[in-house]
PDB file of N, H, CA, C and O in Angstrom:
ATOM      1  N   UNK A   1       0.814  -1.188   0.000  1.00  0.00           N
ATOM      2  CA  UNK A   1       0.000   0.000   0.000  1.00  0.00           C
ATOM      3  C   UNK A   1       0.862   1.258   0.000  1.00  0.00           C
ATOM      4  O   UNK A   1       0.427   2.261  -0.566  1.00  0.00           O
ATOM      5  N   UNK A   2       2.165   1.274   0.652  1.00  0.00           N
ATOM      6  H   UNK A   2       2.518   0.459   1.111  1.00  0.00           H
ATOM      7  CA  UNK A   2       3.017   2.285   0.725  1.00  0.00           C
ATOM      8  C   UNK A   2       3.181   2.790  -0.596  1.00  0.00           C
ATOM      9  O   UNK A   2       3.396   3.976  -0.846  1.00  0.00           O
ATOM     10  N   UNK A   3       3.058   1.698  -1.608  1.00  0.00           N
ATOM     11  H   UNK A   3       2.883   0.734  -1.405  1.00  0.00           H
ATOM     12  CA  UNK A   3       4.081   1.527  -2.519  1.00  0.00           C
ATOM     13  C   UNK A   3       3.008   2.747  -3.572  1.00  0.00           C
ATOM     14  O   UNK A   3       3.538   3.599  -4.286  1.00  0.00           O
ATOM     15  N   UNK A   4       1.901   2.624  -3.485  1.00  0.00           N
ATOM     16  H   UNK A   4       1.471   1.933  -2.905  1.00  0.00           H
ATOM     17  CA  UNK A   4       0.760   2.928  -4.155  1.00  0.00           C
ATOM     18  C   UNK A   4       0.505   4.405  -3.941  1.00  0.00           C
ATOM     19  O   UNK A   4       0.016   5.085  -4.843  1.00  0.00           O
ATOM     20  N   UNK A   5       0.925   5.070  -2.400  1.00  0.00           N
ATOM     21  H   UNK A   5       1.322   4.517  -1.667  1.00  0.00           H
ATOM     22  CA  UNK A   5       0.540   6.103  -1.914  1.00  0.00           C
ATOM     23  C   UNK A   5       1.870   7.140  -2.491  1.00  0.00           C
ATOM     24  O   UNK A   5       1.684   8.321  -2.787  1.00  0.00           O
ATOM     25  N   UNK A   6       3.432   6.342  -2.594  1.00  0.00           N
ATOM     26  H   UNK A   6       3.583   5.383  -2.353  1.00  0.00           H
ATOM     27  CA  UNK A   6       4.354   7.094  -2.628  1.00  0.00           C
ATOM     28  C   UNK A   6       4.171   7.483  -3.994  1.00  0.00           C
ATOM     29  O   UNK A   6       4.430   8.672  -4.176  1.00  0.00           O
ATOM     30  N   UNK A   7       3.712   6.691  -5.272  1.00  0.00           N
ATOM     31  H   UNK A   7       3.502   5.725  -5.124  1.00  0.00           H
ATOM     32  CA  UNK A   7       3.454   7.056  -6.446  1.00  0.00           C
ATOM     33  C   UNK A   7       2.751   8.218  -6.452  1.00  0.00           C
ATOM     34  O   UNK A   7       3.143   9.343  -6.758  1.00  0.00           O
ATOM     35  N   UNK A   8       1.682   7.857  -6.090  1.00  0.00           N
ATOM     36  H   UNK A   8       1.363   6.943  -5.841  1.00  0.00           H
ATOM     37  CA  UNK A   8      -0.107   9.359  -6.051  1.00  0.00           C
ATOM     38  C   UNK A   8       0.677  10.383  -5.622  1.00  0.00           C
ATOM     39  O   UNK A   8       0.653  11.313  -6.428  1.00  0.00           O
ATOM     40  N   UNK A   9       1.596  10.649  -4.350  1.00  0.00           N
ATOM     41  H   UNK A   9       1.616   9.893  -3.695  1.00  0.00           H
ATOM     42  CA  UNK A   9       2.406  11.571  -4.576  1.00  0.00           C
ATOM     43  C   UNK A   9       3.115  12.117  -5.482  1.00  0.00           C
ATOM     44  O   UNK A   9       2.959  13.248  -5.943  1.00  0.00           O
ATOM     45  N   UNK A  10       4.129  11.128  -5.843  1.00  0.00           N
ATOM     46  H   UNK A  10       4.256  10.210  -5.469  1.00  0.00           H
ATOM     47  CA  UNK A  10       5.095  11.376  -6.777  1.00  0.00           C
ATOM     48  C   UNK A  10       4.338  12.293  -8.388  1.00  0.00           C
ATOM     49  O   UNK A  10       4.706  13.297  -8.998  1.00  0.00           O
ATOM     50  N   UNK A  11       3.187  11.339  -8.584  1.00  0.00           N
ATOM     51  H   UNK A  11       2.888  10.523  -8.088  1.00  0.00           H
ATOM     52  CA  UNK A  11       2.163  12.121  -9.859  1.00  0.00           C
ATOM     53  C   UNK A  11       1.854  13.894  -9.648  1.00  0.00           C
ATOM     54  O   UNK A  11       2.216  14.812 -10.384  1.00  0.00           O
ATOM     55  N   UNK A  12       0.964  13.959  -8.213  1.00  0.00           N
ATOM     56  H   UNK A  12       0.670  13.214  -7.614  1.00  0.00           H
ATOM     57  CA  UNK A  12       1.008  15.235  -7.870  1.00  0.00           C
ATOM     58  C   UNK A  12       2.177  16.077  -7.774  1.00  0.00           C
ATOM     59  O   UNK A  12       2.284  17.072  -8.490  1.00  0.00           O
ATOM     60  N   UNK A  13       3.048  15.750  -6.947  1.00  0.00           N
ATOM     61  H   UNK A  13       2.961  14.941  -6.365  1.00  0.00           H
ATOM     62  CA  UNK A  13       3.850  16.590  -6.641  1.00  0.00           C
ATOM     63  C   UNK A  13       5.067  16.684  -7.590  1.00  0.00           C
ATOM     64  O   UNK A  13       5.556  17.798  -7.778  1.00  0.00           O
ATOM     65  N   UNK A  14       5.514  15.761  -8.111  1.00  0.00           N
ATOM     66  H   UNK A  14       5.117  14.856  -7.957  1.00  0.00           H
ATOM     67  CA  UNK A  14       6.790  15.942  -9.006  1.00  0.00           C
ATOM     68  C   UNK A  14       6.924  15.915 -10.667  1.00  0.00           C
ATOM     69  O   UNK A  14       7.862  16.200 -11.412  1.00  0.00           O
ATOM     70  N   UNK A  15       5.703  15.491 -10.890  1.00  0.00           N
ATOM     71  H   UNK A  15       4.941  15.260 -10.284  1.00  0.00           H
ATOM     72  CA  UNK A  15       5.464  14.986 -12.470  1.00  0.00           C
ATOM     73  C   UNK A  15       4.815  15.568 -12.760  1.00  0.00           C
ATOM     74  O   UNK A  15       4.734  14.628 -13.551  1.00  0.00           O
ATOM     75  N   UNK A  16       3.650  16.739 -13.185  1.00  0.00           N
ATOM     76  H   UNK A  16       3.716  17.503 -12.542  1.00  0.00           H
ATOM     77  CA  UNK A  16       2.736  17.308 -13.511  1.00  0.00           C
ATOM     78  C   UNK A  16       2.529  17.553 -14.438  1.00  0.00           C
ATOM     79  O   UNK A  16       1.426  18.022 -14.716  1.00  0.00           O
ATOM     80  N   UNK A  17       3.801  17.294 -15.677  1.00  0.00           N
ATOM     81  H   UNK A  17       4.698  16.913 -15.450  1.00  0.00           H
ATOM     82  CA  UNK A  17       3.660  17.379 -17.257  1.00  0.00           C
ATOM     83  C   UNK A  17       3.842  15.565 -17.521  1.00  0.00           C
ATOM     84  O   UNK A  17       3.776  15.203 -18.696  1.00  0.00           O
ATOM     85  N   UNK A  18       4.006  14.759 -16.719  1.00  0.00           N
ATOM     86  H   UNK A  18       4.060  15.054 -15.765  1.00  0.00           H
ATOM     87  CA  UNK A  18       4.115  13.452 -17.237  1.00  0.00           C
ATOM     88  C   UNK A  18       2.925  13.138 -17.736  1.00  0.00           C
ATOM     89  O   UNK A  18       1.893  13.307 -17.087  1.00  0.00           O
ATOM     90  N   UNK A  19       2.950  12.579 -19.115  1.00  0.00           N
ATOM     91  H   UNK A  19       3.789  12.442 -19.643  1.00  0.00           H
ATOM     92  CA  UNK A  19       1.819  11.822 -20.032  1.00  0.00           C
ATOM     93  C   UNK A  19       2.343  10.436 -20.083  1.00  0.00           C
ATOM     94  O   UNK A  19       3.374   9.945 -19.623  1.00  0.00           O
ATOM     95  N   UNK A  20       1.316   9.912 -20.796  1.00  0.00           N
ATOM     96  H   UNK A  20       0.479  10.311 -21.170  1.00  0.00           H
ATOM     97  CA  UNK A  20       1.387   8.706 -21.371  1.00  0.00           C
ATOM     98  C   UNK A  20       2.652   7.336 -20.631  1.00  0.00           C
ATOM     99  O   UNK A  20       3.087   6.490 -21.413  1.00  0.00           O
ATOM    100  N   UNK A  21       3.024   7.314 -19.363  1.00  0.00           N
ATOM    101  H   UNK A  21       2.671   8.002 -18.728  1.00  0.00           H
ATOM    102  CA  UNK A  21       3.949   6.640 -18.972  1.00  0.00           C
ATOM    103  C   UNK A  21       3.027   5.430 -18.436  1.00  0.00           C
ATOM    104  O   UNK A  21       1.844   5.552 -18.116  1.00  0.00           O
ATOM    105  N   UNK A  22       3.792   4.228 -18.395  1.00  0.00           N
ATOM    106  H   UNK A  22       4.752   4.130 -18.655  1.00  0.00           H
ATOM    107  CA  UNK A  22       3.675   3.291 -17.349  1.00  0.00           C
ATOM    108  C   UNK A  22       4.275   2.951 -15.680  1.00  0.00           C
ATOM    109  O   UNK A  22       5.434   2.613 -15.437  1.00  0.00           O
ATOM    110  N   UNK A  23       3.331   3.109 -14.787  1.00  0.00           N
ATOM    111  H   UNK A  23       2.390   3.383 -14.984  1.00  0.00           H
ATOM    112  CA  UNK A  23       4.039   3.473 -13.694  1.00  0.00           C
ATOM    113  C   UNK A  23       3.959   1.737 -13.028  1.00  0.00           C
ATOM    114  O   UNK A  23       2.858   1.296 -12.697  1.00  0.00           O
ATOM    115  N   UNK A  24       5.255   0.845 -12.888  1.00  0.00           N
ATOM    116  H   UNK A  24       6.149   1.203 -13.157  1.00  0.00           H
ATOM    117  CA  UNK A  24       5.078  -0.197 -12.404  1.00  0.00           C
ATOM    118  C   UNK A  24       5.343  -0.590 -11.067  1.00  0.00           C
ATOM    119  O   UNK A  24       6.381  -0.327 -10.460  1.00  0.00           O
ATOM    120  N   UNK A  25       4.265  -1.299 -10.576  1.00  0.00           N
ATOM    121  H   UNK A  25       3.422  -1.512 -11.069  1.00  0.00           H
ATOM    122  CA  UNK A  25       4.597  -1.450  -9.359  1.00  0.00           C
ATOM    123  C   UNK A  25       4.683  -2.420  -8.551  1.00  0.00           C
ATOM    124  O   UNK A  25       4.065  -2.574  -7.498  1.00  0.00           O
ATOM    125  N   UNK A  26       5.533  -3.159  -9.081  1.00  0.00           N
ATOM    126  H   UNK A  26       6.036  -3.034  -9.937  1.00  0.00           H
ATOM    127  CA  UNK A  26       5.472  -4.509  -8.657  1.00  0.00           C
ATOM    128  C   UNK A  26       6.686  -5.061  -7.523  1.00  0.00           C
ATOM    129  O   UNK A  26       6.817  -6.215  -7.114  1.00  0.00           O
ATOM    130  N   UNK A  27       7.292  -4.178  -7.260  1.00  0.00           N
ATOM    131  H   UNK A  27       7.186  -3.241  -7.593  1.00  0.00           H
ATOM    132  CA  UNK A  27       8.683  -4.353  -6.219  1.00  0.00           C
ATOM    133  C   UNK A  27       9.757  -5.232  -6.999  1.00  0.00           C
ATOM    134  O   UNK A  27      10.167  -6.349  -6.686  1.00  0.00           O
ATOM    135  N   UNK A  28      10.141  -4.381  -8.190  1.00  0.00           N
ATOM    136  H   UNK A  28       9.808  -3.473  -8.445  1.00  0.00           H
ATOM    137  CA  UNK A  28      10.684  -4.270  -8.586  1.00  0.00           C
ATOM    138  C   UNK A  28      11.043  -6.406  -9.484  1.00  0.00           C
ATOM    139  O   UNK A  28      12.056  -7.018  -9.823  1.00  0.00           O
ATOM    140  N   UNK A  29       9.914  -6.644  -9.478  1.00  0.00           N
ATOM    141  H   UNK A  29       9.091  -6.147  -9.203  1.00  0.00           H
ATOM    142  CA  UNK A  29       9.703  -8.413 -10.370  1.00  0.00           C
ATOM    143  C   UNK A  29       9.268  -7.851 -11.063  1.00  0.00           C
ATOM    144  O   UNK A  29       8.366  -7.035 -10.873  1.00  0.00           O
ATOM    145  N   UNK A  30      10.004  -8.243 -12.500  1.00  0.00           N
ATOM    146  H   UNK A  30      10.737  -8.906 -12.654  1.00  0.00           H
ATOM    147  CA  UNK A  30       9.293  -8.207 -14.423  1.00  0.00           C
ATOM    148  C   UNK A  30       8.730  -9.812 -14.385  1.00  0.00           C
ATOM    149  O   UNK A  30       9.246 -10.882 -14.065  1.00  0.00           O
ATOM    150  N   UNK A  31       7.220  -9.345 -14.952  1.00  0.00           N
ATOM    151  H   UNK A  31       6.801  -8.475 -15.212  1.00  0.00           H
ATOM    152  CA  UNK A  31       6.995 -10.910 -15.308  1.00  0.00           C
ATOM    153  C   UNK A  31       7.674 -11.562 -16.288  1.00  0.00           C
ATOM    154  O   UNK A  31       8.005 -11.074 -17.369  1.00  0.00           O
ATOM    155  N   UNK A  32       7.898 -12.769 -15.870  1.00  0.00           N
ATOM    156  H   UNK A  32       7.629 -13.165 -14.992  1.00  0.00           H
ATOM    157  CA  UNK A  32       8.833 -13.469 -17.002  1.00  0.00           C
ATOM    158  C   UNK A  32      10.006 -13.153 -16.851  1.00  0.00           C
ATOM    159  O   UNK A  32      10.684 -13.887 -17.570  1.00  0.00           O
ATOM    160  N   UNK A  33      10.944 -12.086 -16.012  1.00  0.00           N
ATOM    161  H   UNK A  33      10.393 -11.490 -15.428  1.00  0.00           H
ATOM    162  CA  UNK A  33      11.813 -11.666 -15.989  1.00  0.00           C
ATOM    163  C   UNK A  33      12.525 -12.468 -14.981  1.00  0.00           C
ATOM    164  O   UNK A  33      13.486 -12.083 -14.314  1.00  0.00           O
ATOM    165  N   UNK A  34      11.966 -13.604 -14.937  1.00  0.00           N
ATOM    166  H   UNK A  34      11.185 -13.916 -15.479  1.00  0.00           H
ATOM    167  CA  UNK A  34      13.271 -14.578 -13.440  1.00  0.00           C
ATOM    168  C   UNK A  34      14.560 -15.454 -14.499  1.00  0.00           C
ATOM    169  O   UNK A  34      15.443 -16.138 -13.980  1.00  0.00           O
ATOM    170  N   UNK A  35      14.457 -15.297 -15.731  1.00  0.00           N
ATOM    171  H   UNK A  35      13.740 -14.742 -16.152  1.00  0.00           H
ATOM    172  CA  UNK A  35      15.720 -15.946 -16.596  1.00  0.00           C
ATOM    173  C   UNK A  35      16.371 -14.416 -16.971  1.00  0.00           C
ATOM    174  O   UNK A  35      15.725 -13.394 -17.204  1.00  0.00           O
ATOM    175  N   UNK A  36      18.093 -14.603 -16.953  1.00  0.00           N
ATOM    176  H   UNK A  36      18.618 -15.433 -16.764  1.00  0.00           H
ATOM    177  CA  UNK A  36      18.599 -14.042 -17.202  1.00  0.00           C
ATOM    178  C   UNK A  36      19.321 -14.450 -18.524  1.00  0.00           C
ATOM    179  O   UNK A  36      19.974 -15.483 -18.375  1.00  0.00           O
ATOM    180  N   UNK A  37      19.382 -13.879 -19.862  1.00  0.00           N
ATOM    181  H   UNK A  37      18.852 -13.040 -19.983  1.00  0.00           H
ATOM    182  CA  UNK A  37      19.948 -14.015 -21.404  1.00  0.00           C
ATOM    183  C   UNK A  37      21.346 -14.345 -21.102  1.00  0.00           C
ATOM    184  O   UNK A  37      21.961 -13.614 -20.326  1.00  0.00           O
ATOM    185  N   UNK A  38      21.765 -15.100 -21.491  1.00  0.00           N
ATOM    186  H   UNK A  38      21.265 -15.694 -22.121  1.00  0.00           H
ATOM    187  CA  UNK A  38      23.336 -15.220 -21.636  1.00  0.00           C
ATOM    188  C   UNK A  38      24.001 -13.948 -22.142  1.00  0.00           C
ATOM    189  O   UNK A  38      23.559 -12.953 -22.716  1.00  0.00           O
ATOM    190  N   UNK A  39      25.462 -14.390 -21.652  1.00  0.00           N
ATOM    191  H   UNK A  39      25.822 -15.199 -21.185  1.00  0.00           H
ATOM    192  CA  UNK A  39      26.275 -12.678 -22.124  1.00  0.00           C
ATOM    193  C   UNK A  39      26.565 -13.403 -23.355  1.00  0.00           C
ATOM    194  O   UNK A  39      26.855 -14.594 -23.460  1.00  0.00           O
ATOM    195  N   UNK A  40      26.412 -12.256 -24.553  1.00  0.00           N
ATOM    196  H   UNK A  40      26.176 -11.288 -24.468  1.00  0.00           H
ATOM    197  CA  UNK A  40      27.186 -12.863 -25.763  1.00  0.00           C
ATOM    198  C   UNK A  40      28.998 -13.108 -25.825  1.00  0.00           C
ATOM    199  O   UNK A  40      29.768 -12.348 -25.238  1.00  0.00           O
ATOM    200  N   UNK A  41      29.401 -14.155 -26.544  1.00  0.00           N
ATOM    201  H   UNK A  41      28.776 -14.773 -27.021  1.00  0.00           H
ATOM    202  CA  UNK A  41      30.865 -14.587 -26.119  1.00  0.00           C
ATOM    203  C   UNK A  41      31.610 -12.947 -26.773  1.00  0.00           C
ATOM    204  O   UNK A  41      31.158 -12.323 -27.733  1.00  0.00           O
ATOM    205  N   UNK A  42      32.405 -12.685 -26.224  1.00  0.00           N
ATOM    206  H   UNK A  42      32.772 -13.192 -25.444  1.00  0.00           H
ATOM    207  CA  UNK A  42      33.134 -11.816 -26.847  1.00  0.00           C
ATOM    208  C   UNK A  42      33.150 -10.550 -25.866  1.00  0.00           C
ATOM    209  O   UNK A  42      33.830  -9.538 -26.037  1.00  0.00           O
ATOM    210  N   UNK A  43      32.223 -10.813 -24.744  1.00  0.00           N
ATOM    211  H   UNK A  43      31.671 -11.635 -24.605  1.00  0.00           H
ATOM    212  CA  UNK A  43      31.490  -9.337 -24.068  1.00  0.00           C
ATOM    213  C   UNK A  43      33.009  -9.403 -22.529  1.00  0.00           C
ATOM    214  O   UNK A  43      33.819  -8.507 -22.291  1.00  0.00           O
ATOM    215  N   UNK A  44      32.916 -10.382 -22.010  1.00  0.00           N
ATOM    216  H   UNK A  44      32.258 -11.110 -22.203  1.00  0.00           H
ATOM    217  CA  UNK A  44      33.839 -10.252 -20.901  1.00  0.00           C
ATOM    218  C   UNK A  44      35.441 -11.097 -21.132  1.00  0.00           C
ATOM    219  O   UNK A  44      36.297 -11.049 -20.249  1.00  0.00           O
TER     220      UNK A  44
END
């Protein structure tokens, strides 16, 4: 719920020209995002 209230702030008070964004709020989990891509060979 924190997480929800600090946004509604954040909209009012700091963003007031922000359009069209996605505000996510999921603590910080992408769905589908628990596999990580291999590094391509050549990178390290």
């Amino acid at each position: 719920m924190d997480d929800i209230i600090k946004a509604v702030f954040f909209l009012i008070r700091d963003a007031p020209f922000m359009t069209g964004a996605v505000i996510r709020l999921d603590g910080g989990y992408a769905l589908g995002g628990e596999t990580v891509p291999p590094i391509p060979r050549g990178v390290l």
